[in-house]
N, C-alpha and C positions, 0 to 999 in steps of 0.2 A: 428282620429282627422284630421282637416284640418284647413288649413292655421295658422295664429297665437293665433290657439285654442289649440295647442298640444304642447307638452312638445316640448323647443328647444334644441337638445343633444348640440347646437352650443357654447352657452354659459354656458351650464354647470351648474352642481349642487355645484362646491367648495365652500368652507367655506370661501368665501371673505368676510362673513357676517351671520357668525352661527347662529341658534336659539337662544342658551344662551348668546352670544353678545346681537343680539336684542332685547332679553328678559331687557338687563339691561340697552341697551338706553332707552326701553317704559321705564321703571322702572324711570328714570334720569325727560322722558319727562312728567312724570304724576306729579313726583314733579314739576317742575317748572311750569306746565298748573294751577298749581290749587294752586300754592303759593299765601300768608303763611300757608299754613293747614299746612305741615311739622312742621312748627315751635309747634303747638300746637296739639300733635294725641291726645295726652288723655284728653282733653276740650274742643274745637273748632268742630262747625259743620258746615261744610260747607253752602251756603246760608243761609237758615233761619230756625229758630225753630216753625218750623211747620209740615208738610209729614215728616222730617228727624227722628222729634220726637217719631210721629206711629212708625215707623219701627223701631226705637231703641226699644221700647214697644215689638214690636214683635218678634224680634229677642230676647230679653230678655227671653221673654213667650217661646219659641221654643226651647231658650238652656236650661235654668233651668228643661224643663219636659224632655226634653232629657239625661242630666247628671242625672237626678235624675233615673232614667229608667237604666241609666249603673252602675248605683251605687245600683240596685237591687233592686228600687221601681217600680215590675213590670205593676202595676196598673199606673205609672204616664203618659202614652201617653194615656189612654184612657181620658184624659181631654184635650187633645193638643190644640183642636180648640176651648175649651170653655175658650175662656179669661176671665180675671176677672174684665172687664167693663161693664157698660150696664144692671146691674143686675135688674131682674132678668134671662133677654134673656140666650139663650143656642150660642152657634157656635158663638162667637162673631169676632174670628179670620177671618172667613170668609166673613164678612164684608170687609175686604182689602184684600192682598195678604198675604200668610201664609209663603211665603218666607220659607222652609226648606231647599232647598241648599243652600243660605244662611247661614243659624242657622250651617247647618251641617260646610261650612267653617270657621264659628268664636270660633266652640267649642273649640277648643286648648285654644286660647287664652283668651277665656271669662273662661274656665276653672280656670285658672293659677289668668286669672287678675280680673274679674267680674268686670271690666269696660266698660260698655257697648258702651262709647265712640268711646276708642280707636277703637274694633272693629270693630264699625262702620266704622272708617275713612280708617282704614284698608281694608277693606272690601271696600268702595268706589274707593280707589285707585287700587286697584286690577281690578278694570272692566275696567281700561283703558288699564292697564299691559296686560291682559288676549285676552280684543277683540283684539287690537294689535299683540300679538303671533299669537292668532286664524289663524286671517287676513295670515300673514306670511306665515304660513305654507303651508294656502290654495293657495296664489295667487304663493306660491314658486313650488309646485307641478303643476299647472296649464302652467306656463310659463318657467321654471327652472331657472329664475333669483332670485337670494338673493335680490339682491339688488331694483327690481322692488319688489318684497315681502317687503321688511321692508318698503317700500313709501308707499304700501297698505296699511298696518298694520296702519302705522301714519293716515290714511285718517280717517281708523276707527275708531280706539281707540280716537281720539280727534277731531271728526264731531262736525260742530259746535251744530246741532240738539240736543246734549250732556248737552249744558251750561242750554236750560230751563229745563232741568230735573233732574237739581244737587240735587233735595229734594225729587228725587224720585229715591233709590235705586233699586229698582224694577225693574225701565224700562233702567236705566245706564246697569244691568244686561243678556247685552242682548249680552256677551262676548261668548258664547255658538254656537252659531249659525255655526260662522266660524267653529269651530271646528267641529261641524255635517257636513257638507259639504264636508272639508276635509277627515274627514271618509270615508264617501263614497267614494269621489275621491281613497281614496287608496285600499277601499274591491276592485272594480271593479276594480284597475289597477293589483292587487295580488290576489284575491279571497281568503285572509286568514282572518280568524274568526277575530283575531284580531283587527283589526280597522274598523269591521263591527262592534264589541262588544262596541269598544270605540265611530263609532258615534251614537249607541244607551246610550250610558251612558251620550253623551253628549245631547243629545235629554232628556232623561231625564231631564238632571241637568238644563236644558231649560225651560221644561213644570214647574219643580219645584219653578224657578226664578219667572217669571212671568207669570200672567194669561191671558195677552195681547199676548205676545209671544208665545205661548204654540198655541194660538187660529189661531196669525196671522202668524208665521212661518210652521207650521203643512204642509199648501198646498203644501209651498215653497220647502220645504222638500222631499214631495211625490213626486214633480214633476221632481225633480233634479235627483232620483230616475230611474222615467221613462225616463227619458232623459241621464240617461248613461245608462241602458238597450237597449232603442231605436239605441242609437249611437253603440252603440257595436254588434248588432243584435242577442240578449242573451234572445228574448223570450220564445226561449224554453231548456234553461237552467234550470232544474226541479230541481238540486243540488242547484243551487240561490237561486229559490223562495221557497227553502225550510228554507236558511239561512236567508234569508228575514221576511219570516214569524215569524222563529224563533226568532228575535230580532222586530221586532215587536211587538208580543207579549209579549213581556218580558214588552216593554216597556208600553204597556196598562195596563201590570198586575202592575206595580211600582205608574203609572199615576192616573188610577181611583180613587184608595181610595181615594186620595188627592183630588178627584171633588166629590165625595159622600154629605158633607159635605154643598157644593153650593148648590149641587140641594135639598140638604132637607130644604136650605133657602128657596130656591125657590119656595117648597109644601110649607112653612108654609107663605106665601105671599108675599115673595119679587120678585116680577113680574120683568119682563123683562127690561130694559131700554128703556123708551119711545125713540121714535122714533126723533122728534124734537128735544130731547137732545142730542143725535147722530149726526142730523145734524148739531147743532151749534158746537159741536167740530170738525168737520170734518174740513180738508184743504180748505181753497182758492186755486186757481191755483200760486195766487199770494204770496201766503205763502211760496212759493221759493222764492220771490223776497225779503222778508223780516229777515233780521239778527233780533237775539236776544241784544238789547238793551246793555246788558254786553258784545258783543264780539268787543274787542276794535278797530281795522281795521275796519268793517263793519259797527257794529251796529249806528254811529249815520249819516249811508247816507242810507242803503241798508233798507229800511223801505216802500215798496208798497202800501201793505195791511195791518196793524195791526190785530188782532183777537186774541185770544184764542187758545193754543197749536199750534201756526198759526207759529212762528218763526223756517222756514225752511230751508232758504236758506244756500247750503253746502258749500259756498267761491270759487273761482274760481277756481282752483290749481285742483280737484277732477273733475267736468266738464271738463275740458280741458284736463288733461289727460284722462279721459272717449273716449272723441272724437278723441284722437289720435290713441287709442287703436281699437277705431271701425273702424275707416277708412283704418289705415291700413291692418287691417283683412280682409276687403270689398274688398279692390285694389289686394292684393294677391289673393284673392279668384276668383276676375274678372279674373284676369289672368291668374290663376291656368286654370278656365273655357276657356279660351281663348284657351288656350293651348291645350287641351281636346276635342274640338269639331272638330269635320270630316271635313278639307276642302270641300269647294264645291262653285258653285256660288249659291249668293242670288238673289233672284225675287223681284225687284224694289218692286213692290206692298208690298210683306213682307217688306222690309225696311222701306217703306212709311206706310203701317200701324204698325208698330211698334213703330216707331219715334211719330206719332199720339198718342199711347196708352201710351205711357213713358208720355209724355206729359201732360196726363189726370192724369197718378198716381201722375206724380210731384207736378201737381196742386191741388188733393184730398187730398195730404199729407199735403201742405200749407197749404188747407182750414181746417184741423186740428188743424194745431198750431193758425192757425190766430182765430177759435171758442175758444180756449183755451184762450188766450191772450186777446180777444176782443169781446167776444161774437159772432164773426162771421164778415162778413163781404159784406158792399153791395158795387158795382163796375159797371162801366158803362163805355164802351171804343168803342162810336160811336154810333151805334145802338142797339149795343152787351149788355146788363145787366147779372153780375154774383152776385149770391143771394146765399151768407150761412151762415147757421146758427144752420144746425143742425149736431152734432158731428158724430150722430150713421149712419147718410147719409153719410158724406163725408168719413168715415170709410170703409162702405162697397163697397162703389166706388171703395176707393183707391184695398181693395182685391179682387174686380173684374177685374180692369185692370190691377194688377198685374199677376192674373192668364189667362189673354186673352196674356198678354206680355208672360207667359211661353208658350203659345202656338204658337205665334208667330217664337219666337227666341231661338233657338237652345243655343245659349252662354246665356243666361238669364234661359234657365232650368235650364242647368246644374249648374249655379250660386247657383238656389232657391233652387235646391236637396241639396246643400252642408249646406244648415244651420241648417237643425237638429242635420248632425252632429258636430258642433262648438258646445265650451263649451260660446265664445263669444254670439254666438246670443241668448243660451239658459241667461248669466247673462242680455241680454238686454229687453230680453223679460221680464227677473223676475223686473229688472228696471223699467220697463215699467206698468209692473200690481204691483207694491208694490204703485207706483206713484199713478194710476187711483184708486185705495184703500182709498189711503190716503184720496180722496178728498169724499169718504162719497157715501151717497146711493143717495143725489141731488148734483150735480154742481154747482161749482160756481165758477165765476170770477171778480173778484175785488167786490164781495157779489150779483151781477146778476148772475140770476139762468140758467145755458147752457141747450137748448133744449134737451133730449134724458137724462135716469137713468144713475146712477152710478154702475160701479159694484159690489160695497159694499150692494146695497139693496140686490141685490138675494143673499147673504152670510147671509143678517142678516134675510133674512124669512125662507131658505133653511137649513143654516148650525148652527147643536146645539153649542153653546160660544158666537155665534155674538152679540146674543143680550142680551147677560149679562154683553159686554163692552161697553164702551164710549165714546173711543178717536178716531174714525178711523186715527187721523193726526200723530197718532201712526205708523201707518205703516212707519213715516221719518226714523225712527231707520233702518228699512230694504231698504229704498231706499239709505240711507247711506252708506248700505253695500255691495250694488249690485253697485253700482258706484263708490269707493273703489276698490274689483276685477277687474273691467273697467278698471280704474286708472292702477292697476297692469301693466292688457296690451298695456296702452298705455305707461307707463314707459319701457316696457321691449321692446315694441317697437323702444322707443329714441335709448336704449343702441343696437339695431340692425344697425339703420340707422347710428349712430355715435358711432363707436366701440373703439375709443380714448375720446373724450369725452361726450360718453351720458351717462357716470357713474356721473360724477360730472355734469351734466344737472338733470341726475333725484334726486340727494341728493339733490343739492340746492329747487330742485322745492317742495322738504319733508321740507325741513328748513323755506320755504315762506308758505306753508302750516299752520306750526306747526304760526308762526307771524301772519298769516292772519285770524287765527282763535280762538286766546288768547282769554282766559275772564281774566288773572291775570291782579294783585291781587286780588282773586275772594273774592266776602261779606263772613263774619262767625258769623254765631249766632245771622241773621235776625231778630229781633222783630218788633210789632210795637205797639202803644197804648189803651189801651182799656183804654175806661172812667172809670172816678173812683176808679181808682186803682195804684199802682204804675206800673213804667216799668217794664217790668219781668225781672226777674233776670237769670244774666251770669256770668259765664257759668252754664249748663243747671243743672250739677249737681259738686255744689262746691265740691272745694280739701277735707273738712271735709266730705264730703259725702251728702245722700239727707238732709232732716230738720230734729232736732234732736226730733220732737213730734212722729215721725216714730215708734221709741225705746219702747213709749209709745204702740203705736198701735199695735206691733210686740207681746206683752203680753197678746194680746185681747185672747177670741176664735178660734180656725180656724171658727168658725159659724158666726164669725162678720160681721157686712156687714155697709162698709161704705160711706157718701155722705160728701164731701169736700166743700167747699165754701173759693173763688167764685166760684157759679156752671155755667156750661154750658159755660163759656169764653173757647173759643178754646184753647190759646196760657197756660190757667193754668189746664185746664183739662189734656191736654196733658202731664204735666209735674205730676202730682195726679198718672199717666199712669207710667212713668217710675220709680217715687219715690216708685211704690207702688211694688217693686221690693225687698224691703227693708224686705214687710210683707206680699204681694202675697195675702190678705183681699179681699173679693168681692166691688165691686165699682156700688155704683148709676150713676157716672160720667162714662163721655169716650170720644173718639173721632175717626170717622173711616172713609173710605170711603161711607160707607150707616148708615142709623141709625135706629132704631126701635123706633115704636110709642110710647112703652110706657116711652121711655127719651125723647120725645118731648112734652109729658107731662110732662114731670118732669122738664124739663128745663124754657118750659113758666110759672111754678108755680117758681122753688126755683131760677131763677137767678133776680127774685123781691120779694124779701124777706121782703125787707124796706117798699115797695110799696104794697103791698097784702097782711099784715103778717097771718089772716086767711087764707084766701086759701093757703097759701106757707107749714103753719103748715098740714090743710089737704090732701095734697098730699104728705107729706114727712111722713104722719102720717101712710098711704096707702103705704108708698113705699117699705116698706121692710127694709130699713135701723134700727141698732143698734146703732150706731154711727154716731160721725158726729165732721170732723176736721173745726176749720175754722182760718184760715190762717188772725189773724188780722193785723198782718203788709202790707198785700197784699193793703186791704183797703186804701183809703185816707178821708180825715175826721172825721176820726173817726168812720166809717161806720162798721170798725171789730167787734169794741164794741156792738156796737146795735145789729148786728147779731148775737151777742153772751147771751146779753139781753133777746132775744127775742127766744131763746132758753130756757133759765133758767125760763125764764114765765110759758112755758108749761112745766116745770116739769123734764129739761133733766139735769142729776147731773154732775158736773164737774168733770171730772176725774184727768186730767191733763195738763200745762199749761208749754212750752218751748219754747223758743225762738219765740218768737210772735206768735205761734200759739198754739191752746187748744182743748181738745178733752174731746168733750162731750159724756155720756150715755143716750139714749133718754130712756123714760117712757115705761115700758114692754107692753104696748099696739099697739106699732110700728113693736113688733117683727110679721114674718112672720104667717100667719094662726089664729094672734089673732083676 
């Protein structure tokens, strides 16, 4: 390793700041970030009752066939990914993330409690706790400062990029990563199985979190990979790449199964993600420039570009320590090289063309940022005109004149040799392509499209996953985390330059951190209105438990199959979704990240019931449903009634009737194959 890429024995590994210390300030800090959820774990959901709700669903669906499985129903994982919405579709889990690490961390307590709440929140707070240590660990082995670690840790664990995805646990779950990393860092410093073992486990429990993760961390991984081989010159190390393979492996053999499932979505027609839908989530440039609305420091100035998964910007505190970490690496490294190179005299001409060629790259590197920023830029100083505009030009310029500068100047080889092997240039790099990711497979800046593709398109024609996801702005989660380790070394750097006080320089700058990037008091238990109906009801599942017509339903058939009303409203399907926990029943209703044609049928017949009442009858009649709840308190007007009417028309017998809702038996001719 070289320059402040390598461990410094100077400050030491002691315990001024243990793991399980900083285990228990993240722990401290996750409550207050995200206060009052504390106040209420076992009813309160953080933001809003909406994605929160899927995943309580599914996490639900995941432990139940999982306990049931330990409990000796060895037949119960063969339905793992057939939810019980959407009927009569098959793999309905696969619609969203199937989230099994997850499932696997709540079983204790969903075990014990079958509160699917608490575990949730649980479970949410944990990914702060987690990426946090992660972080630690890694940026602690990287630099040997505790205390530039635990500032990392804070950068990650509570990025502001964090706040718009409080309702997706999925993508919060992206604590894993650090901890592969550090793996690695330590197989290659020890070559013992062990923490080769562990950042395969942790790779796993990665691919298992998220489907975004799994797809967009994977490169990140391999390359980190080849970049402590590279650095260490361990290519032909055949004991390695035997241990390599070996874990590997293991890891495809764990991973696959759990994609089987997608791609047989995929034969039966769930095509690819268009392509224009890709682009509209993809980053702006200026999507750095934009806080999230809830972060209270920022969000009501830091607002550039609004968009779509577009609220980027990571607060000052992680940039700035980024830059300090990089520079000073670059100055010792110059100097390292300084130091290094053969006296001799220089030939004017070499200095004068070298100074020339600096010149050009400084300027190609400009016309980067300034394409980035501005779409380019036109310039006129005399007779002189400088025209740019296109990113992939000024790119290759710049690596042209850099590589005419290695040849030039002897102290600028030696420089450019030293950076493969830095752990520094390799996070800047990753920085660097986690960012050009981000922004999708077209460009863009302030919504003008920059001349020259994205690197995202050849991933998403090239590489199998790309185009079964969504979000490229996804990638903020890892640019978060590559600027973060940054952070690390420019904190560990403070504490170099000032060895009295750059301990309490970098804590304070963790404390303005932790202020400049608050959402508390954050929203719980988001709703909003849908016509005609009342507000839905909070918390999501009263102290009594779900609605007591459940008890009813729980008596049915296991062969019951039931359609809820009101149908097709997100905000109540969702919740048909978790109640139906209660009796585990097939469901005409649901709600996922994709949906199947034949609930888009069903939806534009039965969520106008009042309005169509023939067609609504022959599509429910077609549907497969035995049953059917309908929630009349939900209504307003009166409107329950009628639906319930208009039931009893055709024939369907009242079963039973509890707390404003009733459950009817449709006419044996609805059953399935009549």
């Amino acid at each position: 390793m070289t320059g402040i890429g390598a461990r410094d024995s100077g400050l030491g590994t002691r315990a001024v700041l243990s793991a399980p210390l900083a285990t228990l300030l993240y722990i401290a800090a996750a409550i207050a970030m995200t206060w009052p959820l504390a106040l209420g774990l076992h009813r309160d959901i953080p933001w809003d009752l909406g994605d929160s709700v899927l995943n309580c669903w599914i996490l639900q669906w995941g432990a139940d066939h999982i306990l049931r499985f330990l409990s000796g129903d060895f037949r119960a994982l063969s339905g793992y990914f057939n939810g019980n919405i959407f009927y009569p579709e098959p793999l309905t889990i696969a619609y969203s993330e199937h989230m099994t690490t997850q499932v696997l961390q709540i079983l204790p307590v969903y075990a014990v409690t079958k509160n699917v709440v608490l575990c949730y929140n649980l479970l949410f707070l944990s990914t702060f706790v987690l990426s946090g240590l992660g972080t630690y660990l890694l940026v602690r082995e990287l630099t040997g400062s505790p205390r530039a670690a635990f500032v990392a840790g804070l950068l990650y664990a509570f990025a502001p990029y964090r706040i718009g995805q409080f309702s997706h646990v999925q993508v919060m779950s992206s604590q894993w990563m650090p901890f592969v990393l550090y793996g690695f860092r330590r197989y290659f410093d020890t070559r013992r199985a062990w923490p080769l073992a562990g950042a395969a486990a942790a790779l796993v429990a990665q691919h298992l979190s998220c489907g975004y993760f799994l797809v967009y961390f994977a490169p990140f991984a391999a390359a980190y990979v080849l970049y402590e081989i590279a650095d260490r010159g361990a290519w032909r190390e055949w004991r390695m790449w035997g241990a390599l393979a070996a874990a590997a492996a293991a890891v495809l053999a764990i991973t696959v199964p759990f994609l089987l499932p997608y791609v047989e979505l995929r034969a039966r027609g769930f095509g690819p993600r268009p392509f224009e839908e890709i682009v509209h989530y993809s980053a702006d440039v200026y999507s750095y420039l934009v806080a999230h609305e809830a972060q209270r420091f920022w969000g009501w100035f830091v607002r550039a570009y609004p968009k779509s998964e577009g609220d980027l910007f990571p607060s000052l505190t992680p940039v700035v320590l980024a830059m300090v970490g990089v520079v000073a690496h670059a100055r010792a490294a110059w100097a390292a090289a300084g130091r290094d190179t053969a006296p001799g005299v220089v030939s004017r001409w070499r200095l004068v063309a070298s100074g020339i060629v600096a010149a050009v790259l400084v300027w190609q590197l400009a016309a980067v940022v300034l394409v980035l920023a501005n779409n380019g830029v036109d310039l006129a100083i005399g007779p002189m005109a400088f025209r740019v505009h296109n990113l992939a030009r000024a790119l290759r310029t710049a690596f042209l004149a850099a590589a005419v500068l290695a040849v030039l100047s002897p102290r600028a080889r030696r420089w450019m040799r030293g950076v493969p092997g830095s752990a520094v240039a390799f996070y800047v790099a990753a920085l660097l392509a986690a960012f050009w990711m981000s922004l999708g497979p077209v460009l863009h800046t302030r919504g003008l499209r920059i001349a020259g593709d994205g690197l995202y398109g050849w991933f998403y024609a090239n590489v199998p996953g790309f185009d079964g996801v969504r979000v490229p702005a996804r990638f903020g989660m890892l640019v978060a985390l590559f600027l973060a380790v940054l952070g690390g070394y420019g904190a560990a750097a403070i504490e170099r330059r000032w060895p009295r006080r750059g301990a309490a320089i970098v804590l304070l700058a963790g404390a303005f951190f932790l202020v400049e990037s608050t959402s508390a008091p954050i929203e719980l238990n988001g709703t909003w209105h849908v016509e005609g109906t009342v507000q839905p009801p909070v918390p999501l599942i009263a102290p009594s438990g779900p609605p007591s017509i459940y008890g009813a339903v729980g008596k049915l058939p296991p062969s019951a199959v039931l359609a809820e009303f009101p149908f097709g409203e997100e905000q109540f399907d969702l919740r048909y979704m978790v109640w139906s926990a209660a009796h585990w029943r097939p469901l005409l209703n649901g709600y996922s990240g994709g949906f199947p044609r034949s609930y888009a049928v069903n939806r534009a017949a039965l969520s106008r019931v009042l309005e169509a009442p023939d067609r609504a009858w022959a599509v429910l009649a077609r549907s497969g449903a035995t049953h059917v709840v309908v929630h009349e308190s939900i209504y307003l007007d009166g409107r329950g009634s009628q639906v319930s009417a208009w039931l009893e028309r055709h024939g369907a017998r009242p079963v039973a009737a509890i707390g404003g809702a009733r459950l009817f038996e449709l006419p044996s001719p609805t059953l399935p194959g009549a």
